[in-house]
N, C-alpha and C positions, 0 to 999 in steps of 0.2 A: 504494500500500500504506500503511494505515494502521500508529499505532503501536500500535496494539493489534491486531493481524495475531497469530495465532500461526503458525510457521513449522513446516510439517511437512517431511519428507526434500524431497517433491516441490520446495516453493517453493525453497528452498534452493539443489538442485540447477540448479532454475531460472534461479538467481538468477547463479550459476557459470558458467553458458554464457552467462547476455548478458556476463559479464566478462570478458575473454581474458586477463587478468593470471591470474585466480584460475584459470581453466579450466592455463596452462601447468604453474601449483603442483601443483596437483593431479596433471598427468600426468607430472612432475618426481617428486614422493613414490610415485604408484602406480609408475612403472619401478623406484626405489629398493628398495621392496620386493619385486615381482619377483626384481630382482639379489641380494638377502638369503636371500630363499625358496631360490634355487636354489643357492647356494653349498652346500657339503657342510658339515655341521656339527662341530665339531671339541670332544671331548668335554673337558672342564675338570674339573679334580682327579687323586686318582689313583687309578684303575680295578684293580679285583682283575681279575683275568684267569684262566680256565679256558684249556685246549688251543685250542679253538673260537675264543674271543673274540680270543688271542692272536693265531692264524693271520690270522685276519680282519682286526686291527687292525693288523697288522705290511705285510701285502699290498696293502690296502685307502687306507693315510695320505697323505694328499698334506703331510701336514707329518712332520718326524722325531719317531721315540717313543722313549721312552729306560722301557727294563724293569729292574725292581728285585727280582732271583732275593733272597730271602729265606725263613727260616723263624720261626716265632711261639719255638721255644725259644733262638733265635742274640740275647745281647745285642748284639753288633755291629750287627744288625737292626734293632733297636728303637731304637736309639741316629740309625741313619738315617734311620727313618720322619719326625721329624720337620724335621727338612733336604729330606726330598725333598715331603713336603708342602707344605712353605712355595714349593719352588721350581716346584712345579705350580700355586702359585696368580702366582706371577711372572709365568711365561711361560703362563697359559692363551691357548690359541687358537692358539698358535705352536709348542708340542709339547706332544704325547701323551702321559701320562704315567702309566707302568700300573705291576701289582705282580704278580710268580705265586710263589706259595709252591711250594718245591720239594718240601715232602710231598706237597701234595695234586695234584700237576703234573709228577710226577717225569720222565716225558716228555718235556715242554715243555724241562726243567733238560739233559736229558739229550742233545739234542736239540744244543744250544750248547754239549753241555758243561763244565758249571758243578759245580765240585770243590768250592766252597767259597763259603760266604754269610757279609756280603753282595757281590753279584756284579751289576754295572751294565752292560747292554749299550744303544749308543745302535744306532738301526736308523735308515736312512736311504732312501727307496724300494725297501724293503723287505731293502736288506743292513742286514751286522751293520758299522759303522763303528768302532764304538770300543768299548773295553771300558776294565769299572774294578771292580778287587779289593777288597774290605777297606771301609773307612769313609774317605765322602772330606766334607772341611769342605765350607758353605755357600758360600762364595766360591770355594775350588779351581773345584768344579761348574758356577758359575754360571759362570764364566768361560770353561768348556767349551760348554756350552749356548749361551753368547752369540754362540761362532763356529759352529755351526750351527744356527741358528733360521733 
């Protein structure tokens, strides 16, 4: 092969099987990916949630989801959101981290229970594990979350 060859897929590929180093890389990265593809995908941020979504993502986690019963007129509410955002981007991948407003949800609230926003239910294959009333600091939480991730 000259140096002025230009290399199409074929050559390439060619080129890769007479090498048995490069050929094991190769089938090293393609299982890698495989293994990738098929893991479940674990959704990062945090997820408004309908009835539906709820049920499904409560049922469905193979990691813990921790729900945030809130409503848009409760300041205690707003005062959480950003705490509980931050700590969804913490732990992405490692928990689920949703949100259902108990106006438009009132089922969902009703369903757990929920007398008063805002109201923290952690869910752990699929029970309710822990609960938390009121506004809880960025550290309290996290230090909860960090024993069950």
């Amino acid at each position: 092969m000259n140096s002025h060859e230009i290399f199409t897929h074929k050559t390439v590929v060619k080129k890769m099987k007479e090498d048995p180093e490069l050929e094991k890389i190769r089938e090293k990265k393609l299982k890698e990916l495989m293994e990738q593809q098929s893991r479940p995908q674990i959704p990062v941020g945090v997820i408004g949630m309908d009835s539906g979504k709820f049920a499904e993502t409560i049922k469905t986690s193979k990691v813990p989801v921790i729900i945030d019963y809130s409503a848009q007129w409760c300041a205690p509410c707003r005062m959480m959101g950003p705490i509980f955002e931050r700590l969804a981007s913490d732990f992405a991948g490692k928990i689920v981290f949703g949100k259902v407003d108990i106006d438009e949800e009132p089922g969902v609230a009703r369903s757990f229970g929920i007398t008063a926003v805002p109201t923290l239910i952690i869910f752990k294959d699929g029970k309710p594990i822990d609960r938390i009333l009121g506004v809880i600091g960025y550290e309290q939480l996290y230090q909860i979350l960090e024993k069950i991730k």
